[in-house]
N, C-alpha and C positions, 0 to 999 in steps of 0.2 A: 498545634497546627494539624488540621487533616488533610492526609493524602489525596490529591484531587484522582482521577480514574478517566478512562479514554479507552479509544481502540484504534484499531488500525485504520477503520475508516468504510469500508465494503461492510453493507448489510443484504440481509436476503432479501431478494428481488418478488419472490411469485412467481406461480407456472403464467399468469396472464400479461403481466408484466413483462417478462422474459421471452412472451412469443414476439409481442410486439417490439423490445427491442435487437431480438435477432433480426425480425425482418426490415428492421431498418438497415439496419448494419451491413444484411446483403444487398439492400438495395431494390428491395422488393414492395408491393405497396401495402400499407396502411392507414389507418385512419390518424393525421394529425392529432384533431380536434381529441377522440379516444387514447392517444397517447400522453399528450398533455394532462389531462385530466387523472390518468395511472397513475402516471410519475409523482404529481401533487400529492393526489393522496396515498401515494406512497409513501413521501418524505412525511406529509404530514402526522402518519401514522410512527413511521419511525420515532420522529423528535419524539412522542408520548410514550414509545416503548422506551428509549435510552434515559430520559427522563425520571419515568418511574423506575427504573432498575437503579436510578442515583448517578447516574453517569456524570461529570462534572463535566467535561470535555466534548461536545458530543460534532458527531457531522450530518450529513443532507443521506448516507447511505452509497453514495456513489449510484444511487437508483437510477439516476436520469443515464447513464453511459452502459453500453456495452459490457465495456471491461476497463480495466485501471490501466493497461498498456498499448491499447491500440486504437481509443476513441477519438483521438487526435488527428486521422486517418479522414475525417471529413469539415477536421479544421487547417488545415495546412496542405499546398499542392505538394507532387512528388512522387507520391505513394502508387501503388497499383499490384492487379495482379494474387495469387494468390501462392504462398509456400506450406507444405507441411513441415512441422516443426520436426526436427531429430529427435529422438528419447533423450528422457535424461539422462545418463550416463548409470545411476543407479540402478533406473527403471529397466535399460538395454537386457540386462543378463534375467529379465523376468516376466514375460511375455504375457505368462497365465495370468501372473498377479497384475499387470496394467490391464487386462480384458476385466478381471472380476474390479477392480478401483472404478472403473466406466461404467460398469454396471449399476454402481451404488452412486454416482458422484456427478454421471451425466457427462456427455460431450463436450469438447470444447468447439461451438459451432463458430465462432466468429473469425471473420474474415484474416488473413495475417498475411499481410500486405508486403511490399518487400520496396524500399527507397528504389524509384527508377529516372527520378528526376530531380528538379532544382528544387529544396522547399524551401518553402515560403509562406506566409502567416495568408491565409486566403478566407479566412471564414471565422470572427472570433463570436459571433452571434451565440453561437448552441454554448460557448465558455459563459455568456454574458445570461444564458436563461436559465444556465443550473443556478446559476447565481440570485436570479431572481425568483426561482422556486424556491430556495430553502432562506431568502431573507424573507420572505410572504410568510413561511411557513413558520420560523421563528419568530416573527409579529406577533403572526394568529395565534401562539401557544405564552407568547409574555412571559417564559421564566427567564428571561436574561441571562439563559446558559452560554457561559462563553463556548464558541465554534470553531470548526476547522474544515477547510476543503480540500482534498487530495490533487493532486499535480502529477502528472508525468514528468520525471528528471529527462534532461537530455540523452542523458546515460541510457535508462530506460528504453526509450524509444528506439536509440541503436541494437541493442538486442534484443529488442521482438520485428522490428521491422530491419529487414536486415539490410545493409545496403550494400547497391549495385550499379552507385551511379558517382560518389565520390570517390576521387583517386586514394583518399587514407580516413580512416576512423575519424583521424582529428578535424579533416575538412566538413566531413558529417555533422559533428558536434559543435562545431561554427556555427553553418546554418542555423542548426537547432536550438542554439540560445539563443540567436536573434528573433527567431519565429515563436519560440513559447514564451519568450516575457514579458509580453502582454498579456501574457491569458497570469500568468504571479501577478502582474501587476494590478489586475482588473481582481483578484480576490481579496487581496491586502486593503484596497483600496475600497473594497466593500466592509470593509471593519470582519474579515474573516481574517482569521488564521489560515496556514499553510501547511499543507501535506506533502512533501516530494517522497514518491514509492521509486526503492532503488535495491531494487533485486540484482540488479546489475553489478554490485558490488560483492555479491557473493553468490548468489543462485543461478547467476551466469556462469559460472566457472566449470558446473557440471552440467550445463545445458547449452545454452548456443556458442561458448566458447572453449566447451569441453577439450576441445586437440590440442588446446595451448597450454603450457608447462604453468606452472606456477606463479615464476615468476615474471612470465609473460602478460598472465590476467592480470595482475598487479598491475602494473602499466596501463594497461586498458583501463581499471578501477580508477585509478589517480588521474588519468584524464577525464573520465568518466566525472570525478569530482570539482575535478578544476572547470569546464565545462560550468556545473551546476554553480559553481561560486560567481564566476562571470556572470551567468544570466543572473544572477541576486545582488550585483554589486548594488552597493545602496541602500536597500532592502531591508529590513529590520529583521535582525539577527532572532529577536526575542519571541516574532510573531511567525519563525518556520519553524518545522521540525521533517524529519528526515527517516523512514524506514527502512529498516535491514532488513534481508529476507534470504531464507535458503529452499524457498517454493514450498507451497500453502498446501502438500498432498503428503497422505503417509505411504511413503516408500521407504527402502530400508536408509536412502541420507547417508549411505558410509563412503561415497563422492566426495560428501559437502567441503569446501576450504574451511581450512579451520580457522575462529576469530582472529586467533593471534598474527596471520596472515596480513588482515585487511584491518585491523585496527587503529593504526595510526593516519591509514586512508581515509577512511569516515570521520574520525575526529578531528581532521583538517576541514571538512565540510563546514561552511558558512551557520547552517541551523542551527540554533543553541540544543532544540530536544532532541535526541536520537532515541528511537523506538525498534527494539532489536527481539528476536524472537529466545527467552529463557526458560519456556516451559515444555520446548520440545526436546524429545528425551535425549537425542544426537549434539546439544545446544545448553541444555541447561548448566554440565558442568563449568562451563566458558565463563559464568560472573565470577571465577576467581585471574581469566584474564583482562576484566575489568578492573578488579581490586588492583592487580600488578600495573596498570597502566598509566602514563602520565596524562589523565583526566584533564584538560581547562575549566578554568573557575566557571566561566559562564555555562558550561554543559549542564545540561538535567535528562537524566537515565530515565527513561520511560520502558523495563523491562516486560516483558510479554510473560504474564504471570498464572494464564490462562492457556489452556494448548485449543486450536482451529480449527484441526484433524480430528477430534473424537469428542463422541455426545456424551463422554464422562463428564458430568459438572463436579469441579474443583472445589473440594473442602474449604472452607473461611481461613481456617487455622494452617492447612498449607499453603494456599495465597499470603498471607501475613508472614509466614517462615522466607516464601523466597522474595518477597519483599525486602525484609531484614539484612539479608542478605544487602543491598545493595545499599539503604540508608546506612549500615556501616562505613561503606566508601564513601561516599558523599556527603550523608547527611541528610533529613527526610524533608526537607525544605527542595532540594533537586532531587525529590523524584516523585513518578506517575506511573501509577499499576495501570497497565495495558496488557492487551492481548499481541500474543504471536503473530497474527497476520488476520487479513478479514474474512468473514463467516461469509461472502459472497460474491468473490473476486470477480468472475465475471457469470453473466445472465446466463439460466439453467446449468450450471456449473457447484457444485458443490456437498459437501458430507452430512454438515449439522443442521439439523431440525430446527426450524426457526423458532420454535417456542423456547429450545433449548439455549439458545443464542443468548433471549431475555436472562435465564436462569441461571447461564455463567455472569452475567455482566452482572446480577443483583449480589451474587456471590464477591465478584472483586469487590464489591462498593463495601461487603461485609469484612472481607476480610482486608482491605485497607485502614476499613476504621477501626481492627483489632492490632496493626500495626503502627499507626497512629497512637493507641494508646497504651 
């Protein structure tokens, strides 16, 4: 059996792409007609790069959106307003090094809204045309590669948009499964697979919820989860998967919660795949608290075997080792060499070269099939 291969799901967008989707985002004008036509052949371009790098798993790019945490902001009332985020608790004690990371990596221009009202599902339209961009586009290109489209967890959406209008976390996260599952519902229902991105569960802890003790976030995490389970009830367990993240930048990461912390949190999660970041260097020794954990049978390990942060492209032969690594636990039947997080989380935003992008992904597909065999 060969190991099939995937990513996190964010590809790189373009400096011309990226103008246009910012200034949507602000709210400024553009050319419809010109923007739809980027986006197309942007996805359409992507499918042929993940394609030919061998990707077995592939997605639309996340091209048509903003960003992966806050594009919901003009599908749902509620929102408004603008906050700057805090540092991340690692980044606080390093001033020079976040000025030089911006330099190389670009701003984070996009809006970051703060919950000031009731929300409510007001707009599934723009959910409903990435949907029909990357089924046009997987038509047009006819390889039957099976898909996935990325989701905001409810989780998610509470810690970038921060709220200011419900009396506790958990009245928040109410709403929020009633208002995003239509948009799960309407991707499943397109014969896509599911992405829920849930930094929330652990890249939260040194960043919007830094002040909170440990076993505080904890709490937060597992609501955070049960949340996501509700908006899925019914849902086919087989067609989600679910991302870890401890934030997609190289900072020193000596904040981060440790896995063993949040583990039995996520694995209560409804998705069967969990795609968790193992190739960053703060991260990687952690698959031996995989190996110690009470795993369920339906779980498949999609370890991030590639690192997001640097345009070092990954040997075959150590992609295949920290593979190994994890078919030991499980078995290589539940698993999927993936990357760490996405090469383009949000528009103008980012470290790796987009050529380089292709040349890690051709890499895993190589060194999967040297674990494989």
């Amino acid at each position: 059996m060969t190991i099939e291969t995937t990513h996190v799901g964010s590809l790189p967008r373009g400096d011309a792409l990226s103008a246009l989707l910012i200034a949507k985002d602000k709210g400024e004008a553009y050319d419809p007609a010109a923007f739809e036509a980027a986006v197309e052949a942007a996805i359409a371009d992507a499918i042929k790069h993940q394609r030919d790098a061998g990707v077995s798993i592939i997605s639309d790019g996340e091209l048509g959106k903003v960003g992966y945490s806050t594009y919901m902001q003009e599908r749902l009332s509620g929102f408004g307003g603008h906050i700057d985020r805090k540092p991340a608790k690692d980044m606080a004690a390093h001033p020079a090094l976040a000025k030089k990371l911006s330099a190389i990596m670009g701003s984070q221009e996009f809006t970051r809204a703060s919950c000031i009202g009731e929300v409510k599902l007001v707009n599934l339209q723009p959910a409903l045309d990435d949907i029909r961009r990357f089924k046009t586009a997987l038509a047009a290109d006819g390889s039957g590669t099976r898909a996935f489209m990325n989701a905001a967890s409810p989780g998610l959406i509470t810690a970038f948009q921060v709220n200011r209008y419900y009396p506790s976390h958990e009245a928040y996260l109410d709403a929020l499964v009633t208002a995003m599952r239509p948009e799960y519902e309407a991707i499943l229902d397109a014969g896509l697979d599911i992405q829920f991105d849930c930094p929330d569960l652990a890249m939260s802890a040194h960043t919007g919820y830094q002040d909170m003790s440990q076993d505080e976030f904890v709490k937060i995490a597992a609501a955070n989860v049960e949340a996501l389970n509700a908006a899925t009830e019914g849902l086919p367990a087989d067609r989600m998967r679910m991302h870890l993240c401890w934030g997609n930048y190289e900072g020193p990461h000596d904040h981060d919660i440790p896995l063993e912390a949040v583990i039995d949190v996520v694995l209560s999660a409804r998705p069967n795949t969990v795609l968790f970041e193992s190739a960053n260097p703060c991260h990687e020794h952690e698959w031996t608290v995989w190996r110690d954990a009470d795993i369920p049978d339906d779980k498949i390990l999609a370890p991030g075997v590639i690192d997001t942060c640097s345009n070092y492209v990954e040997h075959p032969r150590l992609i295949a080792q920290r593979l190994q690594r994890f078919i030991d636990i499980v078995g290589q039947d539940r698993v999927i060499a993936s990357t760490d997080c996405g090469f383009g989380t949000f528009a103008g935003y980012g470290k790796i070269d987009p050529e380089v992008t292709w040349k890690k992904l051709r890499n895993l597909r190589i060194g999967a099939d040297l674990a494989s065999a």
